[in-house]
C-alpha positions in Angstrom: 35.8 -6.1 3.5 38.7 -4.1 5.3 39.2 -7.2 7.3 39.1 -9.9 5.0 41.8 -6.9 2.6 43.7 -7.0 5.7 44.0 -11.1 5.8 44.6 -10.9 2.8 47.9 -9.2 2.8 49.5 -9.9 5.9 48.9 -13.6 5.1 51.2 -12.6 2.2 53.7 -10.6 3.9 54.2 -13.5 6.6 55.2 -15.6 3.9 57.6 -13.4 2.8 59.1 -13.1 6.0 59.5 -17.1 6.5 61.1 -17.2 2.9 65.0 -17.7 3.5 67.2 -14.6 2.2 68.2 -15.3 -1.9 65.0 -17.6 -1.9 63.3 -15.5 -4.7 60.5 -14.0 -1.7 62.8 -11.5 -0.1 60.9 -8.0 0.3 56.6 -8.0 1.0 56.3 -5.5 -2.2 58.0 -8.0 -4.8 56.8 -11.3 -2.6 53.1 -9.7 -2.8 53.1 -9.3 -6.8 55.2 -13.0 -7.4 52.0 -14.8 -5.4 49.2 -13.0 -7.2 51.4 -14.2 -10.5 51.9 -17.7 -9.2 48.6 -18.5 -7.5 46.7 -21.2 -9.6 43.4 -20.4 -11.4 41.2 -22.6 -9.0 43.0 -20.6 -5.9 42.4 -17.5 -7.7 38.1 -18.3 -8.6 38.2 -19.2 -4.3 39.1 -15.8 -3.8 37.2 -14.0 -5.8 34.5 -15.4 -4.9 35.2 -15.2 -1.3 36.3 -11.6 -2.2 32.4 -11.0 -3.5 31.1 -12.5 -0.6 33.0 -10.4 2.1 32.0 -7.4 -0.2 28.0 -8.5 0.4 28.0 -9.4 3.8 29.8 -6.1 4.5 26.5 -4.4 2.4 24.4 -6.2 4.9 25.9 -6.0 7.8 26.5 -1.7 7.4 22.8 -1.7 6.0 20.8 -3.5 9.3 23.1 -1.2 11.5 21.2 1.8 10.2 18.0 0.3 9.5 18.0 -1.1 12.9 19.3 2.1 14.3 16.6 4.0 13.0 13.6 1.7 13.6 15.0 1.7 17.3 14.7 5.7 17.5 11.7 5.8 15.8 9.6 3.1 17.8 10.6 4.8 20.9 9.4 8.2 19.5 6.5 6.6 18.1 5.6 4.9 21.5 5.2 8.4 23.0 2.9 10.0 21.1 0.9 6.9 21.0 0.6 7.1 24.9 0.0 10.9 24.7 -2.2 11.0 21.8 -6.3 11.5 22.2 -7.5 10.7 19.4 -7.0 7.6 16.7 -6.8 10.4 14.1 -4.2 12.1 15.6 -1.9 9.4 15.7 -2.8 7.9 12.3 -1.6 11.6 10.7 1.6 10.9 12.1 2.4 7.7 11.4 4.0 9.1 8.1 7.1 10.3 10.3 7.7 7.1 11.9 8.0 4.7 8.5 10.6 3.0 9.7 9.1 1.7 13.3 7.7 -1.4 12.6 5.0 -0.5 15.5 3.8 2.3 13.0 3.3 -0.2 10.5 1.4 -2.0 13.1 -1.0 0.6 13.9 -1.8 1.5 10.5 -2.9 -1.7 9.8 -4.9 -2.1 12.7 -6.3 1.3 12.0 -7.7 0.6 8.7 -9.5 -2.5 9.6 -11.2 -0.3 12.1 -11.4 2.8 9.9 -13.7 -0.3 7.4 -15.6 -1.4 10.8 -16.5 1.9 12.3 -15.9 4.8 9.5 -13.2 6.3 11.9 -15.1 7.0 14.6 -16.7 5.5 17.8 -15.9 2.6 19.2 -15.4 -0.9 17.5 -17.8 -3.4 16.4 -15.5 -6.6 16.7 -12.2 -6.9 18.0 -11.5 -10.2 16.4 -10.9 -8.3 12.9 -8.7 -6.1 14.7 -6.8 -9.2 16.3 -6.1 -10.5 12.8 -4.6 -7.6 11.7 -2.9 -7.3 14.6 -1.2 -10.6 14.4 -0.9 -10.2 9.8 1.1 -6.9 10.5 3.4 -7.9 13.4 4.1 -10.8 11.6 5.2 -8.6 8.4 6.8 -6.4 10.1 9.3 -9.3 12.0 9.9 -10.2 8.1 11.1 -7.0 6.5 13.4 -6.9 9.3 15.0 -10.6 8.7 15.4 -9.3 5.4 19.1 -10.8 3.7 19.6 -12.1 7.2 19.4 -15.9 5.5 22.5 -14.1 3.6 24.5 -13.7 6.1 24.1 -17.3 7.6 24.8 -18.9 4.0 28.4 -17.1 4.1 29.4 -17.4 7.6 28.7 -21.2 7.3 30.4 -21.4 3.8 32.9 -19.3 3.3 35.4 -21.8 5.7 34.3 -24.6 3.7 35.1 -22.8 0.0 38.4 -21.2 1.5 39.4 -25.3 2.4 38.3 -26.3 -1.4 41.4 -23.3 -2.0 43.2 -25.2 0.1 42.6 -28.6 -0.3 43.2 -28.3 -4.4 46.3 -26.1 -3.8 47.8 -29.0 -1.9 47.1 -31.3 -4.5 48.8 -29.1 -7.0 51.9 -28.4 -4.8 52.2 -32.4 -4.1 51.3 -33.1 -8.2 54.5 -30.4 -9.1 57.0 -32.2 -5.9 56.2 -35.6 -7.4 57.3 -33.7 -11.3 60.1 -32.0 -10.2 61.5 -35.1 -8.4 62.9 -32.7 -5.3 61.6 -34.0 -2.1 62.5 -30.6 -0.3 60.5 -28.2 2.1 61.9 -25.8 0.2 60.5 -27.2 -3.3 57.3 -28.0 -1.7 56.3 -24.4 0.6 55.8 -22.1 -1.5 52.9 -24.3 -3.1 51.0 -24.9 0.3 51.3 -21.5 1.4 49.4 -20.3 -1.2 47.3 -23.3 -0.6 46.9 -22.1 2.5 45.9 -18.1 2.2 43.0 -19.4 0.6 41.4 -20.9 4.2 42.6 -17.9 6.1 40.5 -15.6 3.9 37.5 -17.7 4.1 37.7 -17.7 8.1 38.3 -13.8 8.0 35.3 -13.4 5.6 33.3 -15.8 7.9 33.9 -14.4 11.0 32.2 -11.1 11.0 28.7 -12.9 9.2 28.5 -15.2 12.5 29.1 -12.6 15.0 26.7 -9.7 12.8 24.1 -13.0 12.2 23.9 -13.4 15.6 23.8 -10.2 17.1 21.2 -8.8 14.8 18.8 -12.2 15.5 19.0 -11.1 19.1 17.2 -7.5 17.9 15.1 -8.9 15.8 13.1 -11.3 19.0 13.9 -7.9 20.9 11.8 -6.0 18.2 9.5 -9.2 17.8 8.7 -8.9 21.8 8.5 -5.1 21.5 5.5 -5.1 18.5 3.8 -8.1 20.5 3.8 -5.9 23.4 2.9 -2.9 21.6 -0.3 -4.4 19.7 -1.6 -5.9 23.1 -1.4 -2.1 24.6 -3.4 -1.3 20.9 -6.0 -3.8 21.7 -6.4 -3.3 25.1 -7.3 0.0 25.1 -9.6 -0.6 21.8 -11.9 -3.3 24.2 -11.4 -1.2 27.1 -13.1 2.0 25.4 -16.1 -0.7 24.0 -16.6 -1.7 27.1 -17.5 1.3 28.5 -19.1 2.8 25.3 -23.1 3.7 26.5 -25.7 2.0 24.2 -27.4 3.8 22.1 -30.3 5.2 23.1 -33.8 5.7 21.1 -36.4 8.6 20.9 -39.1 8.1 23.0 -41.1 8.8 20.1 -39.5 5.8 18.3 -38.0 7.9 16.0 -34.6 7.3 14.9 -31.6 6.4 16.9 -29.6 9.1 18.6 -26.1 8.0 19.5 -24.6 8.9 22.7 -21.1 10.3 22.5 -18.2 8.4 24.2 -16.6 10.1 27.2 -13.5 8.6 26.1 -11.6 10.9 23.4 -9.8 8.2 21.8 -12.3 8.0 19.6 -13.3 11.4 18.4 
């Protein structure tokens, strides 16, 4: 938004400047309000609507910078108390201060299907389930964070394209009003296409920062994508690695009822 404002006005004030002296466009103040009182009604809908565009984008853009900011901090604090952590249960009452880390969200899912498996404790039954959920919650996560991205793509591909409809249709007019007036001056025929032309300057300035914020945050995203892959293979590594070396359990030698063996491994407990 403070760029496209910015456009806006010295796109103005230029004009101003290449108006001759006694023209009618002589200082940027007066110059500034005789274009927003000349400027046709279809240039006028391009840049409002390129003016509420700018004003999203902006909302997105300022909003992934601190959700991605804070799901960066988080997933690294997260990370290490996963790899110091003993016990499942220790980590899973934690996981409440890492909401934004998408590798929290991971683990909670995962823990639940093995909290339904086991009864949250000892080691698991079948590591398929926990595979599935695995894959279901990395796969959500990766989506909340391509949130509005699709937004930002639809502008910065656009927004040229509306801000050349300004421009296109100014032209037309300016050409319609030389072809009334009969004058075929510069003079009679500038002032029309350089209003025409503000319109495409806005929509490149409004573009612009949606292509260069699009791309940028799709590079985090695979980086976050690659970090919650890596993340649930460390999960479920260390889930089969404790189940293969849980003891069986073991039987009364009366035949009684079975008496489990406790796993050396405290992840567990």
């Amino acid at each position: 938004m403070p760029i496209f404002t910015a456009a806006f006005l010295f796109a103005l004030q230029t004009d101003s400047d290449a108006t001759p002296a006694g023209g009618g466009l002589v200082h940027g103040s007066s110059a500034l309000m005789e274009m927003l009182n000349n400027i046709g009604p279809i240039a006028m809908g391009v840049m409002l609507v390129l003016l509420f565009a700018s004003l999203y984008s902006w909302t997105v853009i300022l909003g992934k910078i601190s959700t991605f900011s804070k799901a960066t901090k988080e997933s690294r604090r997260f990370i290490r108390t996963f790899r110091k952590a003993s016990r499942l249960q220790d980590i899973a009452a934690l996981t409440g201060d890492f909401k934004a880390s998408p590798l929290a969200q991971v683990f909670e899912d995962v823990y639940e299907t093995y909290k339904r498996q086991t009864g949250g404790s000892g080691p698991p039954r079948n590591l398929v389930p926990l595979e599935r959920s695995a894959q279901t919650a990395a796969s959500e996560a990766v989506t909340s964070l391509e949130r509005r991205l699709p937004w930002l793509a639809t502008i910065a591909s656009t927004s040229p394209f509306v801000g050349l409809f300004g421009t296109v249709m100014g032209v037309v007019d300016a050409f319609h009003g030389l072809g009334t007036a009969g004058a075929a001056t510069l003079r009679a025929v500038a002032p029309g296409i350089s209003e025409a032309l503000i319109t495409t300057a806005a929509g490149l300035f409004v573009a612009v920062p949606a292509v260069v914020a699009y791309n940028q945050f799709s590079a985090r995203i695979r980086i976050f994508a690659s970090a919650i892959d890596d993340f649930s293979r460390e999960l479920l590594n260390s889930l089969e690695e404790v189940r293969a070396v849980a003891p069986p359990r073991a039987v009364a030698p009366e035949g009684g009822r079975e008496i489990p063996r406790e796993v050396e491994r405290g992840l567990y407990k």
